[in-house]
N, C-alpha and C positions, 0 to 999 in steps of 0.2 A: 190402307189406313183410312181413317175417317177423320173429317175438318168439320168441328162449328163452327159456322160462319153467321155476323150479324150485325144491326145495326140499331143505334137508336137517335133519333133526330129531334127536336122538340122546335118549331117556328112559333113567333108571336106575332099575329096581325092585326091591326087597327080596324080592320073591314074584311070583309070575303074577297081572296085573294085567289084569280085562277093559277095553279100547281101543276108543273110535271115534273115526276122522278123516272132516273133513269138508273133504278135502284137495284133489280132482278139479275140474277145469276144466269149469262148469256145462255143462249137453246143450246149452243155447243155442247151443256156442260150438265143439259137438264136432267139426260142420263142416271146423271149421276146422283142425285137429288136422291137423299132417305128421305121418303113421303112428299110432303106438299113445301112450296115454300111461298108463304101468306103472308104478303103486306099489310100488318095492319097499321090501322088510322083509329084514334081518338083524341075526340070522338069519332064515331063513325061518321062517314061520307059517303054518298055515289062516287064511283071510280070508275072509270073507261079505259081498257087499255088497249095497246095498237103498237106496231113493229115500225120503226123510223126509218130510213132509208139506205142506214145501214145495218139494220138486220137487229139493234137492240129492242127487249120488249121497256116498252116506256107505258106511265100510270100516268094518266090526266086526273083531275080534282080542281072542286072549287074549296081552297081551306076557309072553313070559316071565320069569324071575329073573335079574338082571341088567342087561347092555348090550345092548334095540334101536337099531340105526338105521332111522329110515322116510325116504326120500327119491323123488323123483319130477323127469324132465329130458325134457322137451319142447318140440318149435315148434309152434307156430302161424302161424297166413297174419294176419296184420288188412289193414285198408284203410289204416292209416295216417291217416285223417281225425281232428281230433278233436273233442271233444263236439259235438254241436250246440246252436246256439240258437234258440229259436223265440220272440221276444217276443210273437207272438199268441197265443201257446195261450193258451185261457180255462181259470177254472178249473169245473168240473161239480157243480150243485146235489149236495147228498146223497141227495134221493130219484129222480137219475137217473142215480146211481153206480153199476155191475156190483157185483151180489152179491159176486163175488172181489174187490172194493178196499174193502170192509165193515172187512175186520179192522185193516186198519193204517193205520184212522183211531182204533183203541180206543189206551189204554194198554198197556204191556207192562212187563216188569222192569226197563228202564233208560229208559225213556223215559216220563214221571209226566205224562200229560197234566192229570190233573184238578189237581196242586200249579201247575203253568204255564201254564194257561189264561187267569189273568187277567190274568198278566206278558205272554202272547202278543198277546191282545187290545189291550193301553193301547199297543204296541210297533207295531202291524201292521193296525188295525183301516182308518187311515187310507191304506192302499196300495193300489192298484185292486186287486182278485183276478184270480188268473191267475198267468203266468210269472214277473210285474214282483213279487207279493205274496214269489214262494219265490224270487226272485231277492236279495229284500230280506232275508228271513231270512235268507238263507247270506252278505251284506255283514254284516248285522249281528252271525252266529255266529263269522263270520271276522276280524273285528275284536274281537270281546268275549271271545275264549281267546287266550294266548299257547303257543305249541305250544314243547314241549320232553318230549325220552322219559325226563328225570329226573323227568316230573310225572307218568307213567303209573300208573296205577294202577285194577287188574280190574274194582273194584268201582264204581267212579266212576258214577253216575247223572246225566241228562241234567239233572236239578237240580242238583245238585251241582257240575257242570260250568258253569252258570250262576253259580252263586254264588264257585266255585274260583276262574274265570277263568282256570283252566289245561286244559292235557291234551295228551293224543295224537289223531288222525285219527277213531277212535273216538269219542271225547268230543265232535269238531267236528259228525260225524253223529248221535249219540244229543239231541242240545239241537235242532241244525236239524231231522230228525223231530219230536220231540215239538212243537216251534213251529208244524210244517206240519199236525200234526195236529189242534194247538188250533184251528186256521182250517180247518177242514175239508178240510182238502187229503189225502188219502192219501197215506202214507209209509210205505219200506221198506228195510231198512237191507241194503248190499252191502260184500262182501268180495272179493278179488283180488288179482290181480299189477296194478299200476303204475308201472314204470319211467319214466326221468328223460328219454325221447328227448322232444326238442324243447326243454328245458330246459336253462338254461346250465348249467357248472357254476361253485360247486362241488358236487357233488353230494352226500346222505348215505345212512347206513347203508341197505340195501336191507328193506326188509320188507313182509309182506303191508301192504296199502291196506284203506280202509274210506272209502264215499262212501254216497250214497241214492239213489233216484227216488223222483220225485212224479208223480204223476198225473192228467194235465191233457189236455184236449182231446180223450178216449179213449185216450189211451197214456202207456206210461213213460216220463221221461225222465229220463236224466243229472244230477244235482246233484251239487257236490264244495265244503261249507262249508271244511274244509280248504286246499286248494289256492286255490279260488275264482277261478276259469281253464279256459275248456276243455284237458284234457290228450289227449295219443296214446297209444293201445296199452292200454287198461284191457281185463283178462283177467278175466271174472268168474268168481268159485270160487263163493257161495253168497247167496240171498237169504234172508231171514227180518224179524219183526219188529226184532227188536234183535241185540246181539250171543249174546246167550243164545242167540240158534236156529244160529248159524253158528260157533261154536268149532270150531278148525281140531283140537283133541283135545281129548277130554275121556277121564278114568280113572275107574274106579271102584273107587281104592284108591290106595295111594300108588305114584308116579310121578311123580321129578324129571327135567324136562328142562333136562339138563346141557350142552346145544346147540346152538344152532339160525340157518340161515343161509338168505336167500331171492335167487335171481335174476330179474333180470329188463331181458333187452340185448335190443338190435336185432342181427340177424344180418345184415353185410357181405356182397355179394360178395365171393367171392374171398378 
């Protein structure tokens, strides 16, 4: 099957404001990519772009004074499969974890392992390890938030989100991370396109997604506390620790986004 996926973002800046978006359809995935997939800016800018330290391509810019638009519209090929399940995957001691799954078992800015470790323990201690353990966290993050985008908010931490009992997609992934990570499970937080194909409607507002993988049995796999559902057509923009590593922009100066709107359809024959 084929996804169009896209975006369009409009900022207002009082002055020239330095920009990065971390906007692009990860290398994983570029494969798949029918033709080019071109950020554009208007007006037009110099752009620079560069691979950050976790592997995302990210676009530097100076926005100028005024009205940008940044938008970007592309297909992709997927299989149309969706998530898998593996109830065997075991979960992997820590000292025969790969160096690269080291970091995101530590804490990070929205995900408080050492404040949740004990609440994860009394919650989880008794689940076999393995799939069934992080299967269990994401029934239990899925049921203990009520999701609504009047509860959203930037700052929310994966405590907090615990104790709120609310949030957005975000908040589902920042609490199920840090639980996977009190259990020693490696955990890493993912951003993208995920459209509503296979799901009934009614459908709502389109916007970028946020799910995790854990890492089990030597490889990554798919979690979605959120949903808590295998879905079709997940488009991955960016991995990182938490959200901090993956903001789709950040400014360094003032810059309201006065805008902003995301696609993400199955394209029809014919």
């Amino acid at each position: 099957m084929q996804i169009r996926v896209g975006f369009e973002m409009i900022h207002e800046c009082p002055q020239p404001v330095p920009m990065i978006f971390n906007v692009n359809v990860h290398f994983t995935r570029v494969a798949d990519l029918v033709g080019r997939e071109t950020l554009v800016f208007d007006p037009p800018v110099p752009i620079a772009a560069y691979r950050d330290s976790f592997g995302n391509w990210c676009t530097r810019t100076v926005a100028p004074k005024g009205r940008m638009r940044v938008s970007v519209d592309a297909i992709v090929n997927d299989s149309g499969m969706p998530d898998v399940i593996v109830p065997q995957a075991q979960q992997v001691p820590v000292p025969d974890l790969p160096d690269d799954t080291l970091l995101f078992l530590l804490g990070s800015r929205y995900c408080e392992t050492d404040r949740l470790s004990e609440i994860a323990w009394n919650l989880f201690e008794q689940v076999p390890p393995g799939w069934n353990r992080v299967q269990a966290i994401c029934d239990y993050v899925h049921r203990h938030i009520a999701f609504g985008y009047d509860h959203a908010r930037k700052t929310r931490t994966a405590l907090e989100a615990y104790y709120d009992r609310t949030g957005v997609c975000r908040d589902y992934a920042h609490l199920a991370i840090a639980l996977c990570r009190c259990m020693n499970i490696p955990a890493r937080y993912c951003t993208g396109y995920l459209g509503d194909i296979g799901v009934p409607p009614p459908h709502g507002t389109m916007d970028f997604a946020a799910w995790f993988e854990a890492f089990l049995d030597g490889r990554w796999y798919t979690f979605d506390a959120r949903n808590n559902t295998p879905r079709i057509g997940r488009v991955l923009i960016a991995r990182g620790r938490d959200a901090s590593d993956v903001a789709i922009s950040t400014a360094f100066g003032h810059a309201t986004l006065s805008s902003f709107r995301v696609w993400t359809d199955e394209v029809h024959a014919g």
